[in-house]
MIDOSE-1310 file (N, C-alpha, C; in nm, 2 decimals, decimal comma, always signed):
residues 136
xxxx	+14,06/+1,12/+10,84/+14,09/+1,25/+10,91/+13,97/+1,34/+10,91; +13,92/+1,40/+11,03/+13,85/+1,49/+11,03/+13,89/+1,66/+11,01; +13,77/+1,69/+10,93/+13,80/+1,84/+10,94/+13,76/+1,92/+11,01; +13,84/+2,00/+11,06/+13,84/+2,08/+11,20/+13,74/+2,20/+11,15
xxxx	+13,67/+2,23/+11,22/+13,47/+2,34/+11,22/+13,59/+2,43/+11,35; +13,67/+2,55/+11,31/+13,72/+2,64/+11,39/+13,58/+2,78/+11,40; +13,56/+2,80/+11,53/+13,47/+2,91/+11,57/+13,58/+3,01/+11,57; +13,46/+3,11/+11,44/+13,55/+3,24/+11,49/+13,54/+3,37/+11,59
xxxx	+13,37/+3,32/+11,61/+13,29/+3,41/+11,74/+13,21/+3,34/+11,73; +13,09/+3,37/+11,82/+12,99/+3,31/+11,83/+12,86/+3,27/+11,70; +12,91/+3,32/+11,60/+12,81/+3,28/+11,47/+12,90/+3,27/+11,38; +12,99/+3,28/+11,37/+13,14/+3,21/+11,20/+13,17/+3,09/+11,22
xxxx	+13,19/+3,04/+11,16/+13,25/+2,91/+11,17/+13,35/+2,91/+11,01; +13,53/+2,85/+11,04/+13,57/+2,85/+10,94/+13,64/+2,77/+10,89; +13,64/+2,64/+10,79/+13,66/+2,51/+10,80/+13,75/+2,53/+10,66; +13,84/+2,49/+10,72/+14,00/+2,47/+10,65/+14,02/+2,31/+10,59
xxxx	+13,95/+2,31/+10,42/+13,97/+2,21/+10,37/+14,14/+2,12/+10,31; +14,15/+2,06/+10,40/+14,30/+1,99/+10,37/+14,30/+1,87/+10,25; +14,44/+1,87/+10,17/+14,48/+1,82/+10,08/+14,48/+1,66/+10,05; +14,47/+1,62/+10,22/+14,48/+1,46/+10,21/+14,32/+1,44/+10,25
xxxx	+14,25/+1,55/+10,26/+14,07/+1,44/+10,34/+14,07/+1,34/+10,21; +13,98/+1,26/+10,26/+13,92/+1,16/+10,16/+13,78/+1,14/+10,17; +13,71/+1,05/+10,07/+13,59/+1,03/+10,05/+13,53/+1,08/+10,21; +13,53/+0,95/+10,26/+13,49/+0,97/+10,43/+13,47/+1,08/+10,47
xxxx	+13,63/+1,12/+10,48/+13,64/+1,26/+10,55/+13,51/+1,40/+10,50; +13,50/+1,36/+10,39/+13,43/+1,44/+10,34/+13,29/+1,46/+10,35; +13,22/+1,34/+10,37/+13,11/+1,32/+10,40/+13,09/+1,32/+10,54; +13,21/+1,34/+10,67/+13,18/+1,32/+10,77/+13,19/+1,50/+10,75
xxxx	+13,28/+1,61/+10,72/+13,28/+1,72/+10,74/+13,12/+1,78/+10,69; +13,07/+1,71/+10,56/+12,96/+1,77/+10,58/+12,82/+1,77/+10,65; +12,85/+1,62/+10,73/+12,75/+1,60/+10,84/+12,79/+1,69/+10,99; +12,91/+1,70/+11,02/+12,97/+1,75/+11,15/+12,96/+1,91/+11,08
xxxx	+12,98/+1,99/+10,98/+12,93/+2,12/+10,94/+12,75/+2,13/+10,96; +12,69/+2,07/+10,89/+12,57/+2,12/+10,89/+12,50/+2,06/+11,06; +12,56/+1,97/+11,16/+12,50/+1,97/+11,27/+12,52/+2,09/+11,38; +12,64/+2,11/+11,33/+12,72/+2,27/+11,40/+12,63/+2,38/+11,39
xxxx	+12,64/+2,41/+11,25/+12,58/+2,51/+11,24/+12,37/+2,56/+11,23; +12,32/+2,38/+11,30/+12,19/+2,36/+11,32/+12,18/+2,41/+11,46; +12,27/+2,31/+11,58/+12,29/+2,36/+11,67/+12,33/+2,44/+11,77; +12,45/+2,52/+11,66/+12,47/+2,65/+11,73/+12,44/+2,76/+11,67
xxxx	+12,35/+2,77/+11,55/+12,24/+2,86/+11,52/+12,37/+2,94/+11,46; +12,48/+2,90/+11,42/+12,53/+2,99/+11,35/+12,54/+3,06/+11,23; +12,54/+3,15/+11,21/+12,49/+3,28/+11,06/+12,60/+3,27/+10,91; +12,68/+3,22/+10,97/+12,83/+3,23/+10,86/+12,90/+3,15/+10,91
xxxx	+12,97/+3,09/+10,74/+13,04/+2,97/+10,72/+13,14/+3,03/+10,60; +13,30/+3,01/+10,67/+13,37/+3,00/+10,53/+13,41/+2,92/+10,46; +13,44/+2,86/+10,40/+13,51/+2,65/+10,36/+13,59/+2,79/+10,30; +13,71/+2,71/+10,34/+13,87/+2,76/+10,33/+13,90/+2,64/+10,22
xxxx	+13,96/+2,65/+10,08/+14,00/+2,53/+9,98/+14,12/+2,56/+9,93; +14,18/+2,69/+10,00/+14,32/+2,67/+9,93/+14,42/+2,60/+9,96; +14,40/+2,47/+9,99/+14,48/+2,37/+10,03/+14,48/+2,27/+9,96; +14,38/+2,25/+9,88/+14,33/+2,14/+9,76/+14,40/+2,25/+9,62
xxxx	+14,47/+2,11/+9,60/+14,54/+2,15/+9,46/+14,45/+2,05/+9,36; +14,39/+2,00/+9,39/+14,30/+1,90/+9,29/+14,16/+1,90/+9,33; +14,08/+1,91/+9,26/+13,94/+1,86/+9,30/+13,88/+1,78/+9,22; +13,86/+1,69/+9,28/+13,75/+1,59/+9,18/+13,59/+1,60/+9,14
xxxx	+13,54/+1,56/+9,06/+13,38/+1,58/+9,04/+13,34/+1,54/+9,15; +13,38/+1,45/+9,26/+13,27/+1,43/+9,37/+13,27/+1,53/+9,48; +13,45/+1,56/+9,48/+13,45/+1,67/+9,61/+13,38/+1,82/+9,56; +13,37/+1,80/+9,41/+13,30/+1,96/+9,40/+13,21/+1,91/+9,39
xxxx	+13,08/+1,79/+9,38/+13,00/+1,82/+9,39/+12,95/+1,80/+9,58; +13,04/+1,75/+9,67/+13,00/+1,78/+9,81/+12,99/+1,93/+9,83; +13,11/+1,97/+9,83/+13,12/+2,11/+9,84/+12,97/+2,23/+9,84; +12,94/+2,23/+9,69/+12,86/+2,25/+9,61/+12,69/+2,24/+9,72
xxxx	+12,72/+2,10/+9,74/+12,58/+1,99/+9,80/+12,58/+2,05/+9,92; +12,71/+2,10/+9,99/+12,77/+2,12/+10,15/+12,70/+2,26/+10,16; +12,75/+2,38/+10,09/+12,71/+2,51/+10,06/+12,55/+2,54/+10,07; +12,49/+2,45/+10,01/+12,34/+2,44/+9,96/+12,29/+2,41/+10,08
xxxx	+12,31/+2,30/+10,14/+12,26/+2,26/+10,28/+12,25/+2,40/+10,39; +12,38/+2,45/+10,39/+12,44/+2,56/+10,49/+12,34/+2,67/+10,51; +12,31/+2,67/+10,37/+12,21/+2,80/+10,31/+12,05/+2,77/+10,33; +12,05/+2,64/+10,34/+11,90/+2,53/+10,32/+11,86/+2,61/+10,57
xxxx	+11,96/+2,57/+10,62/+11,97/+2,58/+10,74/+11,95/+2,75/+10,80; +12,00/+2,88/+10,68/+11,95/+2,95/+10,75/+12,14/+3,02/+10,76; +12,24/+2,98/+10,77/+12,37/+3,01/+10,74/+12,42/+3,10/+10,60; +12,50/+3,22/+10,58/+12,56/+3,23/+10,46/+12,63/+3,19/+10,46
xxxx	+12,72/+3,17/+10,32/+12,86/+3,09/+10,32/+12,91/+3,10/+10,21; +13,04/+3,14/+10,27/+13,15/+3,19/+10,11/+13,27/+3,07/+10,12; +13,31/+3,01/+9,95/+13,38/+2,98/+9,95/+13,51/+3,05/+9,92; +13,69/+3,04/+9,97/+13,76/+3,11/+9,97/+13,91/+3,00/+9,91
xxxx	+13,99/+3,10/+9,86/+14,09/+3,00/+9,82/+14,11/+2,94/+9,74; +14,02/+2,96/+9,58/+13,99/+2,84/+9,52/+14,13/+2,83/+9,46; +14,20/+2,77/+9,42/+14,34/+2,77/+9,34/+14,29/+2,80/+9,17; +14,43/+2,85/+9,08/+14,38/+2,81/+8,92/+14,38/+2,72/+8,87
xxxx	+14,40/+2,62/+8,92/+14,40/+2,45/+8,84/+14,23/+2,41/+8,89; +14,22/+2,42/+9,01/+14,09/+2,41/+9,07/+14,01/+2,45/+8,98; +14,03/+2,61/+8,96/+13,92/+2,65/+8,92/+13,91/+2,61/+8,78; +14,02/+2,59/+8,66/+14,02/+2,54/+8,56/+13,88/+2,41/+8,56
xxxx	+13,98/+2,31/+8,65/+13,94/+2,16/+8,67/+13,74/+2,16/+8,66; +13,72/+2,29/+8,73/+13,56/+2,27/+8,81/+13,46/+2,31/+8,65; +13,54/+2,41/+8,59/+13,52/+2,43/+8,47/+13,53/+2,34/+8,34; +13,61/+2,25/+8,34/+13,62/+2,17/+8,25/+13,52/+2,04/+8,28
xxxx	+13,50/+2,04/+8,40/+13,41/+1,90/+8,43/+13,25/+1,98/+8,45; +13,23/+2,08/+8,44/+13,10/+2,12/+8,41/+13,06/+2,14/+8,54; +13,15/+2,16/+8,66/+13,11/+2,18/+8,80/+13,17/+2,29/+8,82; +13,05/+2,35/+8,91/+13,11/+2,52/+8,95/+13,00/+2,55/+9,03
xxxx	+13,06/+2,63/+9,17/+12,97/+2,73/+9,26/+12,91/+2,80/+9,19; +12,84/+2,79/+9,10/+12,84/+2,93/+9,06/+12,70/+3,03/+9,12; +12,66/+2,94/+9,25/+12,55/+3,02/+9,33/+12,57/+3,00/+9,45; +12,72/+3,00/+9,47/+12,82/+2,99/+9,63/+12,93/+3,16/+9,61
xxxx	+12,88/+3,23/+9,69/+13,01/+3,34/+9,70/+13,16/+3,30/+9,73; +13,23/+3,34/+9,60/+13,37/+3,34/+9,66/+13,47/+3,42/+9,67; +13,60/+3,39/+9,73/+13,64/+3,51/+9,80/+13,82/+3,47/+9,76; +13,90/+3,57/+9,67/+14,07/+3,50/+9,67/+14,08/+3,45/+9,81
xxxx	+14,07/+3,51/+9,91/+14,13/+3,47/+10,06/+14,07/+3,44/+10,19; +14,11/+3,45/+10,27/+14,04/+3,40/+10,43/+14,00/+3,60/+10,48; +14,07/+3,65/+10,44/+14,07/+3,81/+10,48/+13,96/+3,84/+10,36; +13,94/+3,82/+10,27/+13,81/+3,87/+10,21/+13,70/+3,78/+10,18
xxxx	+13,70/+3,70/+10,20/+13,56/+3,58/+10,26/+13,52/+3,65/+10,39; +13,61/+3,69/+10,47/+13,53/+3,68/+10,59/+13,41/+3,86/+10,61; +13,54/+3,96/+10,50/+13,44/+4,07/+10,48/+13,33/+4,07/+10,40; +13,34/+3,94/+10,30/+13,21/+3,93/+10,21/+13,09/+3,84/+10,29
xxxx	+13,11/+3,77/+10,38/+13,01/+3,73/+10,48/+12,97/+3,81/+10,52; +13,02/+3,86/+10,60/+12,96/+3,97/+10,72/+12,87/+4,09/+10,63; +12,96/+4,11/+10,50/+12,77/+4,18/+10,40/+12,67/+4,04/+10,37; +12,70/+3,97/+10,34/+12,62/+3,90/+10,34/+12,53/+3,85/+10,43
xxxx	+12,53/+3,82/+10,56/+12,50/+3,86/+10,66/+12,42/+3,93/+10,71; +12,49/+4,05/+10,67/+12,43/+4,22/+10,74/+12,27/+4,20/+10,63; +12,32/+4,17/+10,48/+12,24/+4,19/+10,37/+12,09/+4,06/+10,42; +12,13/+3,98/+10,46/+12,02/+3,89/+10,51/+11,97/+3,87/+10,58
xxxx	+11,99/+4,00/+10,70/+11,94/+4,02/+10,81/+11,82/+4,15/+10,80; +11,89/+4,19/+10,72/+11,81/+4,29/+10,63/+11,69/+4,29/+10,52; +11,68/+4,17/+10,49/+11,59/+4,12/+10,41/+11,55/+4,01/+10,33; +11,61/+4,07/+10,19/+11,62/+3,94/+10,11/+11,76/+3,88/+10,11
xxxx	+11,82/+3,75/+10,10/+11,96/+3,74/+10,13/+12,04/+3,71/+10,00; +11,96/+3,75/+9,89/+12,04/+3,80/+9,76/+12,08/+3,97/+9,71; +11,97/+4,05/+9,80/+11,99/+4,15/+9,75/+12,02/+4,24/+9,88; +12,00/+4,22/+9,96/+11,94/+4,27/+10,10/+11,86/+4,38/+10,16
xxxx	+11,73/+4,40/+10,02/+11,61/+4,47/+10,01/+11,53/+4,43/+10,15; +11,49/+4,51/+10,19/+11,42/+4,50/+10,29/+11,26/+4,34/+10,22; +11,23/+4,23/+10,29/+11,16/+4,15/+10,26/+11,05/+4,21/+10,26; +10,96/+4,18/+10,11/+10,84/+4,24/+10,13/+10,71/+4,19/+10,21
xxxx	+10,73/+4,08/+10,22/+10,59/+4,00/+10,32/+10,63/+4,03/+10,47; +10,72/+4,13/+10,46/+10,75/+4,20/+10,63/+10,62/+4,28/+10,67; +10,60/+4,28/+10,82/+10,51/+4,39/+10,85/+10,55/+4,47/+10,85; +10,53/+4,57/+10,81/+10,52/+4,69/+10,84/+10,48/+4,76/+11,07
C-alpha cells in the first residue's frame, strides 16, 4: 500500500502515515517523498503518525532517516500526532526525533512549519538569525 504525498499549496506537502503500511510501503513512501519534494522544490513537509499505534525500531528509524533526508533536500519538516505508547515505545528502544519538530496535531504542525519556514527563509534554519556569510 502506498502512502498518499497530499499537496496542501504549492510548497506543503502532508503525508498521512497509516496503521497497516509495511516494510515496503515504507521504503517506497520515503523514496516517492523525497522525489516530490526534489522535484517540486517544495519548502514543508508534515508526516502525519497519529494513525500508528505501534512503532517499531525500523519504522522509527525510517522516519527519523526520512526527516533527515527532507532537511538534507532543502524542505522543513514537522512530525505530528505522535501517540503515548509511541512515544513511550521510541523512548524505551533508544529511538527518538529528537532533531525533527513535533507538533500534538495536523493544526499545529502546520503553524510550526510555516515559522519554520518563514525562520529559514530568513536565515539560519535553527534560529532564524539573519545568515552571516549573507551579503550585505
Amino acid at each position: 500500500m502506498r502512502v498518499p504525498l497530499l499537496r496542501l499549496n504549492a510548497h506543503t506537502l502532508i503525508v498521512p502515515l497509516h496503521a497497516d503500511v509495511d516494510d515496503e510501503g515504507v521504503l517506497s513512501f520515503q523514496s516517492d517523498l523525497t522525489g516530490r519534494v526534489s522535484a517540486d522544490q517544495v519548502t514543508g513537509v508534515v508526516i502525519d503518525v497519529s494513525a500508528l499505534d505501534v512503532v517499531d525500531s525500523y519504522m522509527a528509524r525510517v522516519l527519523n532517516d526520512t526527516a533527515c533526508m527532507v532537511r538534507l533536500l532543502g524542505a522543513c519538516v514537522v512530525v505530528c500526532g505522535v501517540q503515548p505508547a509511541v512515544a513511550l515505545t521510541l523512548v524505551e528502544m533508544g529511538r527518538n526525533l529528537v532533531d525533527v519538530p513535533t507538533a500534538f496535531n495536523l493544526e499545529r504542525a502546520l503553524v510550526k512549519l510555516e515559522q519554520l519556514v518563514v525562520a529559514t527563509n530568513a536565515g539560519d534554519p535553527r534560529t532564524g538569525a539573519p545568515d552571516a556569510s549573507a551579503d550585505d
